[in-house]
N, C-alpha and C positions, 0 to 999 in steps of 0.2 A: 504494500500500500504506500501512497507518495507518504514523506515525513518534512516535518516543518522543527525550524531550527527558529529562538528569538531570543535576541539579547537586547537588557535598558541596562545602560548603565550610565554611572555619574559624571564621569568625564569619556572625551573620545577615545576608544581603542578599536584595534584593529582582532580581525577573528582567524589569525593565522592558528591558534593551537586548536581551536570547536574544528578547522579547514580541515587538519586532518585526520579526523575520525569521519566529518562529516561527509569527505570525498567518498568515503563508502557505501553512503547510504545510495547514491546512484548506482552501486549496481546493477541494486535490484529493483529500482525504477528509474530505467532506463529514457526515460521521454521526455527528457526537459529538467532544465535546473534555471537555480533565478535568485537572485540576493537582491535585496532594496536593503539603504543607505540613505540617511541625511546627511548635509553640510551644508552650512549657515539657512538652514531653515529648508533647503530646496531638496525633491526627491532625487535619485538614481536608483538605475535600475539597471542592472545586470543579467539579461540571463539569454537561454538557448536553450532551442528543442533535439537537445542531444543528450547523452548520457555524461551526468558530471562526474564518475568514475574514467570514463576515458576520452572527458575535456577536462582534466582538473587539471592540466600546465595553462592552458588559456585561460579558466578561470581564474586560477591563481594568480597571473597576472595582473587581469583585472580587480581583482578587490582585493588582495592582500597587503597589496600598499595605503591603502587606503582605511583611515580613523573615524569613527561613528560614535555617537551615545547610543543610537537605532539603528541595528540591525533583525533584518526578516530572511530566511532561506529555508529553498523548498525543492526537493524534487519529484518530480513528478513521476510515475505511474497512472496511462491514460486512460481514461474510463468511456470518455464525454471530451469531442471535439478531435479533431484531424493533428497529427502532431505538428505544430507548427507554434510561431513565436507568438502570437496573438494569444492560443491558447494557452501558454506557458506561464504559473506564476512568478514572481510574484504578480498583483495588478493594482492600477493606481487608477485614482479618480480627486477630483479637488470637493473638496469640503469645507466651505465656510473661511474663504480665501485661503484652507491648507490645501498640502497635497497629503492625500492619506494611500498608503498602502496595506495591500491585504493576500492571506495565502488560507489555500486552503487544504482541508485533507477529509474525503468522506464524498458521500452519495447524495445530492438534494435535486436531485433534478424535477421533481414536483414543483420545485417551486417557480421554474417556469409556467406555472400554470394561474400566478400572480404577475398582473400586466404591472410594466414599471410606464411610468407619466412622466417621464421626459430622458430619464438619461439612458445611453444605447451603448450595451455591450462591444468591447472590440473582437471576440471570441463567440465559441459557442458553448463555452461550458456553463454547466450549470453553476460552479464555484464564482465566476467573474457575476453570473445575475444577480448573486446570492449577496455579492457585496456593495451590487448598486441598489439592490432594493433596499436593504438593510439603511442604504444613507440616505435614502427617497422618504423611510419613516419618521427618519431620526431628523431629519433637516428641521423643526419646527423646537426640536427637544432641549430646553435649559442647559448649561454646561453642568448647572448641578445637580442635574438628576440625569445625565449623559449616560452612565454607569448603569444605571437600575433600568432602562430603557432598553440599551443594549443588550442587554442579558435577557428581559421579556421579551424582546423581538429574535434573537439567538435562539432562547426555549420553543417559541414557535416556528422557525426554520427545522429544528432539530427533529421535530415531531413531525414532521411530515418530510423526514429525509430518514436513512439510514446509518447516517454518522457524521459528524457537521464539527469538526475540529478548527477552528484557525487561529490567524492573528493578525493584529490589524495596529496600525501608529499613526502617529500624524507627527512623529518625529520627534514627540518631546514624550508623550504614554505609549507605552503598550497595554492593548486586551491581546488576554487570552483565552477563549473562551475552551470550554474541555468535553467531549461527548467519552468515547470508549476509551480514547489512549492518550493524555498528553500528563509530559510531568514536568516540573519546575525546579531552580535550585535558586538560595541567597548566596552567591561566592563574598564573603566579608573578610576585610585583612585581622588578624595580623598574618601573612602567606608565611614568613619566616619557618623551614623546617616542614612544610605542608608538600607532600610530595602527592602528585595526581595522573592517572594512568589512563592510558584510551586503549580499549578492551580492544577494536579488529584495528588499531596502527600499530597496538605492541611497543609504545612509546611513553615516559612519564618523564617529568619535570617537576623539580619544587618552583612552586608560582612564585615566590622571590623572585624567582632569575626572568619572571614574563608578564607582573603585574607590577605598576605603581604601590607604592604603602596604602595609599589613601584610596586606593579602586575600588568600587563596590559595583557588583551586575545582580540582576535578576535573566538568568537561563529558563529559556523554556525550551523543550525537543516534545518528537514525539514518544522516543525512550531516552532515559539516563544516559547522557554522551559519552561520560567518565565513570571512573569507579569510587568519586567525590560523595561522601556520609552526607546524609542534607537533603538528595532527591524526592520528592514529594508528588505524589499522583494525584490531580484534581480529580476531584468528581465528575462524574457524568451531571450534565447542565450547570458547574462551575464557571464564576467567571473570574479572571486576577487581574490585577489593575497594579500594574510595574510604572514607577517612575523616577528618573535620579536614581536608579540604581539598587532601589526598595520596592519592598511588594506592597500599596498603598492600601489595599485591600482586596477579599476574595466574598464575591459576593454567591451563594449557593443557595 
């Protein structure tokens, strides 16, 4: 099944060590990879309907040099749409003068069967519909009750799909919303003497030698990346709300 990778954290870094655990997960869905990135406010988007196991020197290229607080990555196994770059996530749409991006992992194709009132898929998956209708509802909804909306309208995607996992930013939060599989981690310093392993790279580091003192992330995957104490399974119809680096809340 596709897997989705998302890091918030406090200051900009880069996701060269999650890179190589997470080049794996393309193997075994094959059909597309895709990383979205902010800086100074503006989206990027990386990605390709290819396998990111065996494009991971050009990916790498492309985002490993590159510093984020927001990172989203996704590869895909096709369900729904022709393999091509349209369909590929990650997908972006503007909201409320942001750019928000979003990924997905799971079945909702019913919910095509809910007309959207103005904004028009670039793809044909049901995942890209799912994220503009989703901001067709929301567009009218208070910033402070943004949270509890999303997750009522999430709850009813999920119900009338078979499995409705994502994640979505607008560069400064991430949601993460959770159906059968997603889990989450707080990496918090002090790293000093914390040594951490990536189960299919066969690779480990003490995060001393790859974190600032002062870094704080919230991880979300669809499995535990690492063999890091701390991984956390949301619930089915979960939602977590990461920001700076902290989980600000998990609404269930």
């Amino acid at each position: 099944m596709c897997q989705l990778l998302g890091v918030c954290a406090n200051r900009e870094v880069n996701i060269n060590f999650s890179f190589r655990e997470w080049k794996h997960k393309g193997n075994d869905n094959p059909h597309g990879y895709g990383f979205a990135w902010y800086r100074s406010g503006n989206l990027f988007i990386h990605k390709d309907a290819a396998s990111l196991y065996h494009q991971q020197a050009t990916a790498q290229s492309a985002i490993c040099s590159v510093r984020s607080r927001i990172w989203i990555g996704h590869v895909r196994f096709a369900t729904v749409g022709v393999q091509d770059g349209s369909n590929t996530h990650p997908f972006r749409a503007e909201f409320r003068h942001k750019q928000l991006a979003f990924a997905h992992n799971g079945d909702v194709r019913r919910i095509k069967q809910r007309p959207l009132r103005w904004r028009k898929p670039a793809g044909e998956t049901d995942s890209e519909y799912a994220f503009l209708w989703l901001l067709e509802q929301l567009e009218e909804t208070p910033d402070e009750g943004f949270a509890e909306r999303l997750k009522a309208l999430a709850d009813e995607v999920r119900g009338i799909g078979s499995r409705f996992n994502f994640l979505m930013s607008d560069g400064e939060t991430l949601w993460a919303y959770a159906d059968h599989s997603l889990h989450y981690l707080e990496r918090t310093p002090p790293y000093q003497g914390v040594v951490v392993s990536l189960p299919q790279e066969g690779y480990a580091v003490e995060l001393a030698r790859i974190k600032a003192p002062e870094e704080r992330a919230v991880l979300v995957a669809t499995e535990p990346l690492t063999d890091e104490v701390g991984w956390v399974r949301l619930q089915p119809g979960e939602l977590l709300v990461a920001r700076e680096g902290r989980v600000e809340c998990r609404l269930n």
